[in-house]
TITOR-827611 format. One record per atom (N, C-alpha, C): residue number from 1; residue in three letters; atom name; x, y, z. Coordinates in pm, 1 decimal. Last residue first. Layout:
! TITOR-827611
<sero num="NUM" residu="ALA" atome="CA" east="X" north="Y" up="Z"/>
...
END
This chain:
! TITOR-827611
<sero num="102" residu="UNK" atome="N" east="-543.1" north="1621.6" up="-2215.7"/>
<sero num="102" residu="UNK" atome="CA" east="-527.4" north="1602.3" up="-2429.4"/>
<sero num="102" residu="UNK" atome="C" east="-466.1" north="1454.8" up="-2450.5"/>
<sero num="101" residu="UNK" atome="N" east="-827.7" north="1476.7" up="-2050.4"/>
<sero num="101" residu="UNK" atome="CA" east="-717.6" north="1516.0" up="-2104.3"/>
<sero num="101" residu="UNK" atome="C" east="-705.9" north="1524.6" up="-2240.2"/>
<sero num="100" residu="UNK" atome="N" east="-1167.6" north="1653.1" up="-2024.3"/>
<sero num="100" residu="UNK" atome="CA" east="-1104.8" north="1517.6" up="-2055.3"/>
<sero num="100" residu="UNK" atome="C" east="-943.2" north="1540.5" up="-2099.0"/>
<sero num="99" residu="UNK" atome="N" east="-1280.9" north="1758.1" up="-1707.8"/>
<sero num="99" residu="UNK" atome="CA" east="-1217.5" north="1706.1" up="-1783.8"/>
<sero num="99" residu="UNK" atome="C" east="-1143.9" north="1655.4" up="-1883.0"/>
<sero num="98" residu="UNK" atome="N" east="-1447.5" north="1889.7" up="-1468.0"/>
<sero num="98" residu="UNK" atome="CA" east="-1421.8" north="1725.1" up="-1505.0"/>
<sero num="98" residu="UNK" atome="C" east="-1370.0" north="1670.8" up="-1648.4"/>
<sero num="97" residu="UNK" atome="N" east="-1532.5" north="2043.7" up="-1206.9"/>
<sero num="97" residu="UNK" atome="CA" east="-1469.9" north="2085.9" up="-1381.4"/>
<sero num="97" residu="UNK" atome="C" east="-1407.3" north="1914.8" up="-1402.9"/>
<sero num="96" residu="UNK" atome="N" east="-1775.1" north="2027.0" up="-1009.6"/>
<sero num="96" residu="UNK" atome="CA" east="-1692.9" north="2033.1" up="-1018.7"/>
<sero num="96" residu="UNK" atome="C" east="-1634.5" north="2008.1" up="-1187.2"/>
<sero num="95" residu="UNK" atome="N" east="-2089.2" north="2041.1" up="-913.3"/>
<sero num="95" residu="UNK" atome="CA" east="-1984.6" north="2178.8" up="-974.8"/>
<sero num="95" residu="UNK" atome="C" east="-1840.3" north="2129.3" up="-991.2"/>
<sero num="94" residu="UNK" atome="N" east="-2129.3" north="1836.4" up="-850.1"/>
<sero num="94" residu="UNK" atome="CA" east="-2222.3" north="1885.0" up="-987.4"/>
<sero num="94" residu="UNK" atome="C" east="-2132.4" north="1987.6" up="-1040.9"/>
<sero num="93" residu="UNK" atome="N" east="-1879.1" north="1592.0" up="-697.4"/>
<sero num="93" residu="UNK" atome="CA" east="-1995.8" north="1730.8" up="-701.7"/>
<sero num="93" residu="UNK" atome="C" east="-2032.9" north="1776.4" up="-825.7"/>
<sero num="92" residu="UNK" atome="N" east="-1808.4" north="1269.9" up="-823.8"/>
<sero num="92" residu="UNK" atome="CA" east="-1768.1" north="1393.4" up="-817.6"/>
<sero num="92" residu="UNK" atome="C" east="-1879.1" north="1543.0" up="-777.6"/>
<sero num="91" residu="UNK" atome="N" east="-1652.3" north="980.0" up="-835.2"/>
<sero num="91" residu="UNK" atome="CA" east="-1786.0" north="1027.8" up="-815.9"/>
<sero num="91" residu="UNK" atome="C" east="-1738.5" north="1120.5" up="-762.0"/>
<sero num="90" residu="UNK" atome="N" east="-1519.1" north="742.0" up="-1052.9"/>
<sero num="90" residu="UNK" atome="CA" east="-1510.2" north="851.8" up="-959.7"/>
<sero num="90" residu="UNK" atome="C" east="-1602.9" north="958.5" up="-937.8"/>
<sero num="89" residu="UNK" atome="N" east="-1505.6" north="394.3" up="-1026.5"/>
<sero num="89" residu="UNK" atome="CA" east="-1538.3" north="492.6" up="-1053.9"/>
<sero num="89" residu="UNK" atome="C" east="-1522.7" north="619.4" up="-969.1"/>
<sero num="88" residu="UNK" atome="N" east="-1360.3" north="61.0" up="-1128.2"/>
<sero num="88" residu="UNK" atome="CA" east="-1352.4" north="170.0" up="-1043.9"/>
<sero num="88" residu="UNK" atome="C" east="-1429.3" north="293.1" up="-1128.9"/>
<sero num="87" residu="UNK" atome="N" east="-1443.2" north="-251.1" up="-1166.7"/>
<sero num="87" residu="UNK" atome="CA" east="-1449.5" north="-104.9" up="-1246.4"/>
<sero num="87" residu="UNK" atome="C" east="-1427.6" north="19.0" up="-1159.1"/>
<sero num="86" residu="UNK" atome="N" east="-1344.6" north="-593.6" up="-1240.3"/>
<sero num="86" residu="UNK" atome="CA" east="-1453.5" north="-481.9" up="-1165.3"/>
<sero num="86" residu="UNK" atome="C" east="-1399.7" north="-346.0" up="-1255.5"/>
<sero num="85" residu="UNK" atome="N" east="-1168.7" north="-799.2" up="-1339.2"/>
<sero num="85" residu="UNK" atome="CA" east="-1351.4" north="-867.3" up="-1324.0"/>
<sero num="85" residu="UNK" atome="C" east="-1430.1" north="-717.7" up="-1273.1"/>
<sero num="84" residu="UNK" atome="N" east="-938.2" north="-612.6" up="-1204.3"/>
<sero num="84" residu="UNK" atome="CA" east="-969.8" north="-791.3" up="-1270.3"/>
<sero num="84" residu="UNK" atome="C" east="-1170.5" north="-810.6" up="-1219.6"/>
<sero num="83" residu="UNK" atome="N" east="-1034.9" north="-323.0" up="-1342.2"/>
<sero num="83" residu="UNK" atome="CA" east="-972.7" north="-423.8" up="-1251.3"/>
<sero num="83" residu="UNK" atome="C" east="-984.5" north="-546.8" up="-1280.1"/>
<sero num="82" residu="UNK" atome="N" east="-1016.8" north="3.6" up="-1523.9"/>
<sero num="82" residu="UNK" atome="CA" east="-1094.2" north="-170.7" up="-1485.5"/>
<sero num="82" residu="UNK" atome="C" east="-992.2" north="-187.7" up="-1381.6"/>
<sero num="81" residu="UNK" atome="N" east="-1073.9" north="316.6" up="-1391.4"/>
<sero num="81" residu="UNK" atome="CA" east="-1005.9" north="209.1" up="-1443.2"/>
<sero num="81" residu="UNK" atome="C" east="-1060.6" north="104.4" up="-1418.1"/>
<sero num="80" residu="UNK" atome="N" east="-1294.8" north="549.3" up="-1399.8"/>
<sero num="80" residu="UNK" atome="CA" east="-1125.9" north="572.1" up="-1418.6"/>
<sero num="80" residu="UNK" atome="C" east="-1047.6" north="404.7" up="-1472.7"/>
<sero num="79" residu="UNK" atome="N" east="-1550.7" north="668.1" up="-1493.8"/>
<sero num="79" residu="UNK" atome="CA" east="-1520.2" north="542.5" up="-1480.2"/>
<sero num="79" residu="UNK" atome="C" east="-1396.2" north="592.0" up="-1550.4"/>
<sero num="78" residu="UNK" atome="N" east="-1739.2" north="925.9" up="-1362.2"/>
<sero num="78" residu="UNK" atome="CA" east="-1636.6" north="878.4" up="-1459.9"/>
<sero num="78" residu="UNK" atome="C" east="-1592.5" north="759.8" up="-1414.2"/>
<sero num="77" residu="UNK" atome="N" east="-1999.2" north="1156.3" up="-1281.1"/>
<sero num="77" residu="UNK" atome="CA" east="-1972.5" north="972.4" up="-1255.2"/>
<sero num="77" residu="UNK" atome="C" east="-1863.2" north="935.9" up="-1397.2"/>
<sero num="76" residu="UNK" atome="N" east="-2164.6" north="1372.1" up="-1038.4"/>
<sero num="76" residu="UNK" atome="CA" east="-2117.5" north="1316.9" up="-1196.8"/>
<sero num="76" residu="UNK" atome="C" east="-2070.7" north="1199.7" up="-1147.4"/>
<sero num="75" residu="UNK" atome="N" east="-2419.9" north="1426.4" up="-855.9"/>
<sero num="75" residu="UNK" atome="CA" east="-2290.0" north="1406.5" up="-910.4"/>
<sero num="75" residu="UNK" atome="C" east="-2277.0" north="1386.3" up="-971.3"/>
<sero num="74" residu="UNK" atome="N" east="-2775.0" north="1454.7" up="-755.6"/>
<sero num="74" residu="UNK" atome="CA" east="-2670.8" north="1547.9" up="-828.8"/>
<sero num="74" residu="UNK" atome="C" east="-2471.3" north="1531.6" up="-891.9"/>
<sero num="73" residu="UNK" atome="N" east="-2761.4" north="1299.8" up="-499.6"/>
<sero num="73" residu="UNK" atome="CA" east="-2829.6" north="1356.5" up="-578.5"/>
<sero num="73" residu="UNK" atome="C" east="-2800.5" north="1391.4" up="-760.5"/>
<sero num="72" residu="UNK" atome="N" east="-2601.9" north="1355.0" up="-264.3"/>
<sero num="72" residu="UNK" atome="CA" east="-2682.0" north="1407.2" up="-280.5"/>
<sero num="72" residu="UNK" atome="C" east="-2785.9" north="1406.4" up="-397.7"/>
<sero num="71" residu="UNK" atome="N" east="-2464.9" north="1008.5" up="-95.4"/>
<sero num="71" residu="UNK" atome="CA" east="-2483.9" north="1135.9" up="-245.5"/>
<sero num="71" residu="UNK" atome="C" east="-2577.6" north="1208.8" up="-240.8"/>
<sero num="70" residu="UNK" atome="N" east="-2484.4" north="921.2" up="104.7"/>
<sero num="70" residu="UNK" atome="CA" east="-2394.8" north="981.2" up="139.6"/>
<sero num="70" residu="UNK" atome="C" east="-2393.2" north="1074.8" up="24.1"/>
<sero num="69" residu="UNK" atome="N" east="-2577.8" north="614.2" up="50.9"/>
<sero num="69" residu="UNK" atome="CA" east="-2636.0" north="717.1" up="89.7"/>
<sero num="69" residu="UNK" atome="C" east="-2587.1" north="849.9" up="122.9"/>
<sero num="68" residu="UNK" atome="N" east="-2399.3" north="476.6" up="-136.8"/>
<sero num="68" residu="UNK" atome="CA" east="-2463.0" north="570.2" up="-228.6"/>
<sero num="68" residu="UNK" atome="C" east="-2551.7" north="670.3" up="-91.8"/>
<sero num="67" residu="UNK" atome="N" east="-2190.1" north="369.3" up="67.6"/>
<sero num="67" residu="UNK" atome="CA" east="-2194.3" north="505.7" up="-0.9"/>
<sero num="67" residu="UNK" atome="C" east="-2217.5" north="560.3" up="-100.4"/>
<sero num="66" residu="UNK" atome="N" east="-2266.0" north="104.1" up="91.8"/>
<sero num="66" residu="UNK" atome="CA" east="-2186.3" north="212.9" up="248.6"/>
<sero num="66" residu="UNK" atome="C" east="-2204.6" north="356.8" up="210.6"/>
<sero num="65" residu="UNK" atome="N" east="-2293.7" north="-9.7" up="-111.2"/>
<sero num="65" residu="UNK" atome="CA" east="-2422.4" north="8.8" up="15.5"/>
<sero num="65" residu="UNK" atome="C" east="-2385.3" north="106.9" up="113.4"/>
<sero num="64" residu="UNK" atome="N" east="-2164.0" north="125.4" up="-412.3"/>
<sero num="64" residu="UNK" atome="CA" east="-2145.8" north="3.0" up="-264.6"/>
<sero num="64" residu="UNK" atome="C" east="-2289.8" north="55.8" up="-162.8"/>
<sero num="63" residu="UNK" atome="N" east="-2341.5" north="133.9" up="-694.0"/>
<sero num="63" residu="UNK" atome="CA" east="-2237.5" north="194.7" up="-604.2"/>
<sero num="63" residu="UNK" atome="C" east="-2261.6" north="100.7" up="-467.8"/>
<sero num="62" residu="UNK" atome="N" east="-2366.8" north="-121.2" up="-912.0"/>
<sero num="62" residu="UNK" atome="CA" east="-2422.0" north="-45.2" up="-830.5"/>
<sero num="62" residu="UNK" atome="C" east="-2328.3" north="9.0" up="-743.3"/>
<sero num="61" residu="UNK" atome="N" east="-2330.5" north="-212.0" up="-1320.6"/>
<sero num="61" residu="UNK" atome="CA" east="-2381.2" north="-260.9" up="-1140.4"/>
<sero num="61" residu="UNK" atome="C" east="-2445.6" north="-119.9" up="-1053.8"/>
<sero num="60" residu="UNK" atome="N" east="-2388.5" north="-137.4" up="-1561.6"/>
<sero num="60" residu="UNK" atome="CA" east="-2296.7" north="-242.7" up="-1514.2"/>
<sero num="60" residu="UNK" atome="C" east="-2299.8" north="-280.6" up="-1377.4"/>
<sero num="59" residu="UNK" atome="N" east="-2674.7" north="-132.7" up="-1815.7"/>
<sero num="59" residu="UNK" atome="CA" east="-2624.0" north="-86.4" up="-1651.8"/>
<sero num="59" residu="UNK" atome="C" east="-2507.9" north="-191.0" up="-1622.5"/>
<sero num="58" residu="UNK" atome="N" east="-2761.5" north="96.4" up="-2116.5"/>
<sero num="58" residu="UNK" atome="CA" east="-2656.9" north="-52.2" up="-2038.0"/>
<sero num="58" residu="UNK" atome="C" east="-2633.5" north="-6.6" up="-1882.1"/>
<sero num="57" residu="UNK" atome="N" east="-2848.3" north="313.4" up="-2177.2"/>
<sero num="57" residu="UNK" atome="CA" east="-2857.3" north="166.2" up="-2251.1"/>
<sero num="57" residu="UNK" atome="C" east="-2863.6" north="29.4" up="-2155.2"/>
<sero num="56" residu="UNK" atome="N" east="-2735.1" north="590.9" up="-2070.7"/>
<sero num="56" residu="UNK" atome="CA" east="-2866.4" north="491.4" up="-1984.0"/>
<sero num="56" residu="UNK" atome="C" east="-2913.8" north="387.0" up="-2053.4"/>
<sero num="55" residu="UNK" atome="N" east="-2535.2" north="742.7" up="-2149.3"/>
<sero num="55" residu="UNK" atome="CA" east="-2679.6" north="686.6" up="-2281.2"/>
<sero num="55" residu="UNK" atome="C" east="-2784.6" north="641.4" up="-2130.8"/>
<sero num="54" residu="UNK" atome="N" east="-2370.4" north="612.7" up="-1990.2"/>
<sero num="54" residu="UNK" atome="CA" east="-2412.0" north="771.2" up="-2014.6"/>
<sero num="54" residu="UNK" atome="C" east="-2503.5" north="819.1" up="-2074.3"/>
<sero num="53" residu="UNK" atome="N" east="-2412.1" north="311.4" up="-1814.9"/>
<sero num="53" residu="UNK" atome="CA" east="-2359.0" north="435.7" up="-1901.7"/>
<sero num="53" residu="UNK" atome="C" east="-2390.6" north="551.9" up="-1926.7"/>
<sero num="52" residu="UNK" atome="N" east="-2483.3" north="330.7" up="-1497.2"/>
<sero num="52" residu="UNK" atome="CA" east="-2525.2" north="302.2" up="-1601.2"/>
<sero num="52" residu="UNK" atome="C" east="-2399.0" north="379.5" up="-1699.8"/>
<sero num="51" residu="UNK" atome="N" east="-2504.8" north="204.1" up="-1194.3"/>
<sero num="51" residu="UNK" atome="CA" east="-2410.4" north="269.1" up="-1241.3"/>
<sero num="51" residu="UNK" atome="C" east="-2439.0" north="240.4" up="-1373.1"/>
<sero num="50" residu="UNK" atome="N" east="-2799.1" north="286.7" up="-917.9"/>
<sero num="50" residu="UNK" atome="CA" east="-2707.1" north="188.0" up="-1040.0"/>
<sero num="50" residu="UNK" atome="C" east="-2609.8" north="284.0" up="-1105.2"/>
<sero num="49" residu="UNK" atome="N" east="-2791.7" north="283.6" up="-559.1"/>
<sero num="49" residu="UNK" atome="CA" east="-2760.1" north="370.2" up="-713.3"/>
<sero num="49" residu="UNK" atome="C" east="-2721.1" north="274.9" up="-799.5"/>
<sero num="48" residu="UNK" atome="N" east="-3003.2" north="202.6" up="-351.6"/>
<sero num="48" residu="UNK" atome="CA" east="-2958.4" north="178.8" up="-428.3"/>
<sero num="48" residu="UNK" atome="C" east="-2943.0" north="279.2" up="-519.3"/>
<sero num="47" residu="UNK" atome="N" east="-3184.1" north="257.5" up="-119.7"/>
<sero num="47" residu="UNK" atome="CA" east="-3086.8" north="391.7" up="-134.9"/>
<sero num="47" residu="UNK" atome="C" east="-2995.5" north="326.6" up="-256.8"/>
<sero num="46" residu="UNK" atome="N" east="-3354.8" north="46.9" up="-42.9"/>
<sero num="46" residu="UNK" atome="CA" east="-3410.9" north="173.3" up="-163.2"/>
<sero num="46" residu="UNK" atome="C" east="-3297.5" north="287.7" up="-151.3"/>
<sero num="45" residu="UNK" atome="N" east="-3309.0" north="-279.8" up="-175.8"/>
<sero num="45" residu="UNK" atome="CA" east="-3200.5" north="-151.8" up="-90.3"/>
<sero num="45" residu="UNK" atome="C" east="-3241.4" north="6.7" up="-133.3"/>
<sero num="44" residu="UNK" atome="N" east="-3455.3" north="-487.1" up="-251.6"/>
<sero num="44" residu="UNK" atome="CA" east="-3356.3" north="-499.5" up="-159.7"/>
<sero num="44" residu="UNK" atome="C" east="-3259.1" north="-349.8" up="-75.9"/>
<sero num="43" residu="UNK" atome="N" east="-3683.9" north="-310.8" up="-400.7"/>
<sero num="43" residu="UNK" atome="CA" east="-3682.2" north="-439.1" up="-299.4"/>
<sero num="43" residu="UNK" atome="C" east="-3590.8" north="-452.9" up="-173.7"/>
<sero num="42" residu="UNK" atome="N" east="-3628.9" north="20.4" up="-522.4"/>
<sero num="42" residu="UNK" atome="CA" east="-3547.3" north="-101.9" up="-526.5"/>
<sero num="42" residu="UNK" atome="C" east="-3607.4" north="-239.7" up="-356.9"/>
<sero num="41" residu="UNK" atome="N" east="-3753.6" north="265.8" up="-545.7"/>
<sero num="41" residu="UNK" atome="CA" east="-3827.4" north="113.0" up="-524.8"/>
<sero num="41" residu="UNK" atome="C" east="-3762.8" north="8.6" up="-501.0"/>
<sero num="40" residu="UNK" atome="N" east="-3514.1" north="452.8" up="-578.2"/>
<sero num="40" residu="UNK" atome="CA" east="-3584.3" north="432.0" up="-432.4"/>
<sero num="40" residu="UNK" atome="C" east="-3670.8" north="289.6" up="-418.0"/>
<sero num="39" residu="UNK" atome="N" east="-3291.3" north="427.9" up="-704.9"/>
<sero num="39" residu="UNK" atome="CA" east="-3370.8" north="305.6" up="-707.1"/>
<sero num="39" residu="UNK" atome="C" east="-3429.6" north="331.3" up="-589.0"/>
<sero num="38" residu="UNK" atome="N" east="-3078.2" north="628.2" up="-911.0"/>
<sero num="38" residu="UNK" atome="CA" east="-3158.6" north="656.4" up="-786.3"/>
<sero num="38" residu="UNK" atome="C" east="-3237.0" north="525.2" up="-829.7"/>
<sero num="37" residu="UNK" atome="N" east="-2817.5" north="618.9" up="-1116.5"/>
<sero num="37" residu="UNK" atome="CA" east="-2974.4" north="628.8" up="-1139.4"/>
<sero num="37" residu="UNK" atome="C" east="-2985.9" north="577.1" up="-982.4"/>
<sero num="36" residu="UNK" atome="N" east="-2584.6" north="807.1" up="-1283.2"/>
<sero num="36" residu="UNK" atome="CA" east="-2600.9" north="746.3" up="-1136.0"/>
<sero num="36" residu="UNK" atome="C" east="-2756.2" north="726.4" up="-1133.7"/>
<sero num="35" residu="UNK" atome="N" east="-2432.7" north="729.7" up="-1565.1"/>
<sero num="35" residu="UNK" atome="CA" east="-2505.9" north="802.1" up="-1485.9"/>
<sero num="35" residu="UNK" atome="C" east="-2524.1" north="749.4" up="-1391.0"/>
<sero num="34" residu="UNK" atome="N" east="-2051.5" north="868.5" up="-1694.6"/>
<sero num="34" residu="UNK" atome="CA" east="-2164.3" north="750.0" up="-1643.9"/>
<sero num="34" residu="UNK" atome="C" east="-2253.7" north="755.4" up="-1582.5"/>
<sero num="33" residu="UNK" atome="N" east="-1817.6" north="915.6" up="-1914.8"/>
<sero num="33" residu="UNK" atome="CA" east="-1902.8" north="964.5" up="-1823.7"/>
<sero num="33" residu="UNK" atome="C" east="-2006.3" north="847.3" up="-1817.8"/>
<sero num="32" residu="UNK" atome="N" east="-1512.6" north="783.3" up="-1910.7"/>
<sero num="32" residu="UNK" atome="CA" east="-1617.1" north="799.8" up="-2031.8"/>
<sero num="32" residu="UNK" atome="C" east="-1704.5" north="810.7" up="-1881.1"/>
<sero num="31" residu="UNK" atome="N" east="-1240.8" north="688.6" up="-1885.3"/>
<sero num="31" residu="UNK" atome="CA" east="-1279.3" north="871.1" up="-1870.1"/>
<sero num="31" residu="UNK" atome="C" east="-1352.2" north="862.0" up="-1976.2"/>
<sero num="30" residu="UNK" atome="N" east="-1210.5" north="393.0" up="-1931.9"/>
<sero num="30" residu="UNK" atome="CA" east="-1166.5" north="478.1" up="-1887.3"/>
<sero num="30" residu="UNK" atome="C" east="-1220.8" north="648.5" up="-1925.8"/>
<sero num="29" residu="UNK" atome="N" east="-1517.9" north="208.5" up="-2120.9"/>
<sero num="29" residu="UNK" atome="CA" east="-1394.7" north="290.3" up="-2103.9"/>
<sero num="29" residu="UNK" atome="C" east="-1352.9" north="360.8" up="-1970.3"/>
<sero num="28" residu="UNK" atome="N" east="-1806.0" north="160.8" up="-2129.5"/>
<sero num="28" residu="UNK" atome="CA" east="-1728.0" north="168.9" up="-1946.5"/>
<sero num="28" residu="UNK" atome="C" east="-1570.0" north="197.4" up="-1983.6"/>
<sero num="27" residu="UNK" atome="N" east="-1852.9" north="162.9" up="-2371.8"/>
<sero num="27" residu="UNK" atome="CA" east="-1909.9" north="309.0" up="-2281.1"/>
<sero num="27" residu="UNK" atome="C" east="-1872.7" north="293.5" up="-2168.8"/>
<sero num="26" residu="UNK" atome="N" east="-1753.8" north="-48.0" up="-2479.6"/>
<sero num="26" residu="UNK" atome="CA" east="-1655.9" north="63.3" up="-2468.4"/>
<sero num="26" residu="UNK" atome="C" east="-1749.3" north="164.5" up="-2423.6"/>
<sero num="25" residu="UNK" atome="N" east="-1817.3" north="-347.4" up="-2204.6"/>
<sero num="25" residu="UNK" atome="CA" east="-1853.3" north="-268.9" up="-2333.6"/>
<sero num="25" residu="UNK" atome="C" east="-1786.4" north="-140.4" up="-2342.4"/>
<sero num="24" residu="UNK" atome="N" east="-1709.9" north="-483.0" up="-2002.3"/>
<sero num="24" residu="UNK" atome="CA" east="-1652.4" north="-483.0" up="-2190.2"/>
<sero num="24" residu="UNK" atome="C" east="-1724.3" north="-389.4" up="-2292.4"/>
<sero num="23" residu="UNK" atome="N" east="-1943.3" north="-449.5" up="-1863.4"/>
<sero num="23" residu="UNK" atome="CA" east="-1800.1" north="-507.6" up="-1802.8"/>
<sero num="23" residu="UNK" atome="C" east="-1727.5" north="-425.8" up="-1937.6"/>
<sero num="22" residu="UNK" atome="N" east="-2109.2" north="-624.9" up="-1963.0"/>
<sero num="22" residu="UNK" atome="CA" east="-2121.1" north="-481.2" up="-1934.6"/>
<sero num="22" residu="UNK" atome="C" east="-2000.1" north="-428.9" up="-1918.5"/>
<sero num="21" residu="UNK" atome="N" east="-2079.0" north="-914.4" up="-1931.0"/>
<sero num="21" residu="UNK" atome="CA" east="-2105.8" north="-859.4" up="-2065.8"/>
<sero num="21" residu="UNK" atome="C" east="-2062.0" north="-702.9" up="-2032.4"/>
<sero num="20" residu="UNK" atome="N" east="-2151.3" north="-930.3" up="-1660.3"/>
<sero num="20" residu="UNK" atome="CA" east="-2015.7" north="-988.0" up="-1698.9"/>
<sero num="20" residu="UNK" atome="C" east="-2003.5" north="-878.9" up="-1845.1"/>
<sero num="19" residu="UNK" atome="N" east="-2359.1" north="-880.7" up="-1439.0"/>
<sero num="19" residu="UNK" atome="CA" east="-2340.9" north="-800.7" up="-1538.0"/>
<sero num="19" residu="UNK" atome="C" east="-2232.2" north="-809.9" up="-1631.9"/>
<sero num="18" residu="UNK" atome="N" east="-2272.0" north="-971.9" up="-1169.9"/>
<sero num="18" residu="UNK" atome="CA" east="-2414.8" north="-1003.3" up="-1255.6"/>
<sero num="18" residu="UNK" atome="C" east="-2450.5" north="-1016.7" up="-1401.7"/>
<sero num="17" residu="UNK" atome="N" east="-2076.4" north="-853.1" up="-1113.7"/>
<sero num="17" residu="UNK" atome="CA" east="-2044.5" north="-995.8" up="-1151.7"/>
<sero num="17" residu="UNK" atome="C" east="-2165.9" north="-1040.7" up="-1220.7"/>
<sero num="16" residu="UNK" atome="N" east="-2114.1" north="-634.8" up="-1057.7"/>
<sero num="16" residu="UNK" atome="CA" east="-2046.2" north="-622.5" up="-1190.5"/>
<sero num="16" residu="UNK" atome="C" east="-2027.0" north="-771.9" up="-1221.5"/>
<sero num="15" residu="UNK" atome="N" east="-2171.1" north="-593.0" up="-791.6"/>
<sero num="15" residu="UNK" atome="CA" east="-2274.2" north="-633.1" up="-855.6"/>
<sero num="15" residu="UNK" atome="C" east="-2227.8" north="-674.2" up="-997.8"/>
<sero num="14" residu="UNK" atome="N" east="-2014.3" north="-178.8" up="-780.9"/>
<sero num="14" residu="UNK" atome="CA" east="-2078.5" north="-360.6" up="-704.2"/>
<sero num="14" residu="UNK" atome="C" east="-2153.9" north="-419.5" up="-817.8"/>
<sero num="13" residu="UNK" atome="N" east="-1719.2" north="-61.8" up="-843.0"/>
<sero num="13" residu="UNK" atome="CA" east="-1859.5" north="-57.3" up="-862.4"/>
<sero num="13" residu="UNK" atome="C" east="-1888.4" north="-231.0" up="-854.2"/>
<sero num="12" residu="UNK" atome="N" east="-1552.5" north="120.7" up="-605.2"/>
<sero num="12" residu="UNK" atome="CA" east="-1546.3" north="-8.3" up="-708.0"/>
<sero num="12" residu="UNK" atome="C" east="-1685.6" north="-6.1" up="-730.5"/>
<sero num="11" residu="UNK" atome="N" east="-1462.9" north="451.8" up="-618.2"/>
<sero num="11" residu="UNK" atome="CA" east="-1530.3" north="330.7" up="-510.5"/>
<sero num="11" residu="UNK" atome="C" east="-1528.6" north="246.0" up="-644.2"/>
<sero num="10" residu="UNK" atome="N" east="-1370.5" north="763.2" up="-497.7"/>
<sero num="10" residu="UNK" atome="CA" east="-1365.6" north="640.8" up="-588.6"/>
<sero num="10" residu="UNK" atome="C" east="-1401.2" north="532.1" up="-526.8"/>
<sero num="9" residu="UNK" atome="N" east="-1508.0" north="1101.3" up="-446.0"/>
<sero num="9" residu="UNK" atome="CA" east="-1526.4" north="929.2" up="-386.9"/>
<sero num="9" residu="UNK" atome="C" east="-1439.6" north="855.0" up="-508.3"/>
<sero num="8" residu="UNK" atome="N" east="-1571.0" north="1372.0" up="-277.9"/>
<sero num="8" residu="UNK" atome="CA" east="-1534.8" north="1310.9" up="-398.6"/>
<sero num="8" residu="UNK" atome="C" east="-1452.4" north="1145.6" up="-384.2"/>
<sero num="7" residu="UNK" atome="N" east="-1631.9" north="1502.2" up="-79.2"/>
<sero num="7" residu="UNK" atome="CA" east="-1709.9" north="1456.2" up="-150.6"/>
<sero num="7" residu="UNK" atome="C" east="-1730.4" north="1424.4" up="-276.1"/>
<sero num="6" residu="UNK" atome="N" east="-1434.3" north="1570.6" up="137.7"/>
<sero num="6" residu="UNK" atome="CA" east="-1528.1" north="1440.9" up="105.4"/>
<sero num="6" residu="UNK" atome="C" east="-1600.3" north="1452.9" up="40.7"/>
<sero num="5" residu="UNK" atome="N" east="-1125.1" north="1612.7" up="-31.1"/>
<sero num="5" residu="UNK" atome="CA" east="-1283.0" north="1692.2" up="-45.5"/>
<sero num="5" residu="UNK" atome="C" east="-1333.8" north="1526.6" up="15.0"/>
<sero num="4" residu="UNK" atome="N" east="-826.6" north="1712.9" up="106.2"/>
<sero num="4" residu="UNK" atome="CA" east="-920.0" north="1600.6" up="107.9"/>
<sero num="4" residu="UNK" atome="C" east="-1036.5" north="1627.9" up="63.3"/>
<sero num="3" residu="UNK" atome="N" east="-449.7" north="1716.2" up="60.3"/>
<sero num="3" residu="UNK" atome="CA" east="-578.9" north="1789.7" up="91.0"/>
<sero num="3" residu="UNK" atome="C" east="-661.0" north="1681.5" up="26.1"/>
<sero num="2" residu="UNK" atome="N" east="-181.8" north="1814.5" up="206.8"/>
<sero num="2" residu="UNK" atome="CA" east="-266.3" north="1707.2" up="232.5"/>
<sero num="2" residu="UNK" atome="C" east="-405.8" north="1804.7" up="189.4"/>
<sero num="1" residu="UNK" atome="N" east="169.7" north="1918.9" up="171.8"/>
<sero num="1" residu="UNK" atome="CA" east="34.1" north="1962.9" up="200.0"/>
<sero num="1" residu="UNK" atome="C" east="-62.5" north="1851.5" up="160.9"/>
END
């Protein structure tokens, strides 16, 4: 059996090259929550989302261009795993039950 929500995403988080330091810090752990901040002013891209920590201290980049427009708003945001130099994250509905293992 095959099953699909679109509206639950993993996507690499962009821009993380800007942001080298951020990268390393332990609020981008694996299954540590993360906020999605809205940049309607943003210059270059007003559907920009940054990907911040959970505090909103520290920003490590930005969801891809293809698919922050596609969020409503409202999701959660766990950062599942590094990569060489990047960060995968998983972007999830408001209602959905998120977590943390034992």
């Amino acid at each position: 059996m095959h099953w699909e929500d679109p509206r639950i995403l993993v996507v690499p988080a962009a821009g993380v090259s800007f942001r080298p330091e951020a990268l390393d810090d332990p609020s981008f752990d694996p299954g540590r929550r993360l906020a999605l901040v809205s940049e309607p002013e943003n210059e270059h891209d007003p559907n920009a989302v940054g990907i911040w920590n959970e505090e909103r201290t520290l920003q490590l980049g930005y969801l891809p261009r293809d698919d922050a427009p596609r969020l409503a708003g409202d999701e959660q945001a766990v950062s599942i795993w590094r990569t060489d130099g990047g960060l995968r994250v998983l972007i999830a509905p408001a209602d959905a039950w998120i977590g943390r293992p034992r």
